[in-house]
N, C-alpha and C positions, 0 to 999 in steps of 0.2 A: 663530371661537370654537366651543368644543365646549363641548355643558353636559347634564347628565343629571339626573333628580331624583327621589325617591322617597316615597313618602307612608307613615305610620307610623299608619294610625287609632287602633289600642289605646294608644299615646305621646300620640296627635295632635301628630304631628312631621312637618314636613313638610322632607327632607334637599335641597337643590339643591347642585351642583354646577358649576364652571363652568371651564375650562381654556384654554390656547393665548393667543390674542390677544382682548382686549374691547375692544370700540370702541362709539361712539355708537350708542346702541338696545338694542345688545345684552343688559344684565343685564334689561333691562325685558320685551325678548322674551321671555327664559328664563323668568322670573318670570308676564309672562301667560299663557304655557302650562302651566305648574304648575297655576296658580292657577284655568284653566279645566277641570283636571282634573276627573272627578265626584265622585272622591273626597274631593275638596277642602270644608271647607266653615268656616265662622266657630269659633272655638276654637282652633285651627292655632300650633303656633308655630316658625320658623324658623331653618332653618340653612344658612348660604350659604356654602359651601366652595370659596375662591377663592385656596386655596394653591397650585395648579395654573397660575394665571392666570402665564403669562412676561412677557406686554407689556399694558400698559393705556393705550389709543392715548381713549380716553371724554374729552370735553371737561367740563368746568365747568359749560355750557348744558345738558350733559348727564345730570349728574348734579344740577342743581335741576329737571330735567323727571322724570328718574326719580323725585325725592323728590315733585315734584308728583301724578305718577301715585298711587306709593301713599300717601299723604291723601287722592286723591278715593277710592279704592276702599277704605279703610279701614271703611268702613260697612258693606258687606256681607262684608268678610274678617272683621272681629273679633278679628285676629291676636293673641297674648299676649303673645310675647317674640321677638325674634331677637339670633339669634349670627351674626357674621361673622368667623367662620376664614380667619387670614391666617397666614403666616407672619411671625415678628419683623422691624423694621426696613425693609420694601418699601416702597416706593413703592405697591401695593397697599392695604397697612396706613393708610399717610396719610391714602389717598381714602377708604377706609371710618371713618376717624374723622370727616374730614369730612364724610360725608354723615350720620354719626351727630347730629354739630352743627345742620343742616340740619334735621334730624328733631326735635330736642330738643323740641319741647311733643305728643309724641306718644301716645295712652292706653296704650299699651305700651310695653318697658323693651328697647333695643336696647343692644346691648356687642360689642366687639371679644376677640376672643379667640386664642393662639396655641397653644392645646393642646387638640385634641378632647374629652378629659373632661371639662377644664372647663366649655366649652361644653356637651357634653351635659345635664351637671350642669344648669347654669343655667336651660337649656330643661326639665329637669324640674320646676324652682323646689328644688331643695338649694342652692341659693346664688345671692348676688345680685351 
């Protein structure tokens, strides 16, 4: 897996990226090095661009560990919103519904998305 990510303070956006093959660990790795960034801090809201992603090899156990991850560390992130940029129709797209499901009693407002403005939009709060 290849993943790069970028932090936007004047936005406070923080852009992840993530490409190639994802498998177990992976989106969480990506995520805690972001997250450990200094720039990083509570306010942040998220955008995780995984239309790049070809194969998503991540199990099940995988993905309630990752959603376990961020709930414990929701305390000190504070996060506001995230967008998960997928392309229409993947199998990518599924799993990120899914784990949106997973998420669902979360203090912030997670959605799927298949068009970067919109997304952006949303992470700015112009639309919900």
């Amino acid at each position: 897996m290849s993943f790069s990510y970028e932090l936007d303070p004047g936005q406070r956006v923080a852009r992840l990226r993530m490409a190639d093959t994802v498998g177990d660990g992976h989106g969480w790795d990506a995520m805690r090095e972001m997250f450990s960034h200094p720039d990083f801090g509570p306010g942040y809201s998220l955008l995780a661009d995984v239309r790049d992603v070809e194969r998503l090899t991540a199990s099940e156990r995988d993905l309630h560990t990752l959603a376990a991850h961020a709930k414990a560390m929701q305390t000190s992130l504070k996060l506001v919103r995230i967008a998960l940029l997928t392309t229409p129709h993947s199998h990518v797209s599924t799993i990120a519904e899914r784990y949106i499901a997973l998420r669902a009693h979360t203090p912030y407002t997670m959605r799927v998305f298949h068009c970067a403005h919109e997304a952006e939009a949303f992470l700015r709060g112009e639309a919900e």
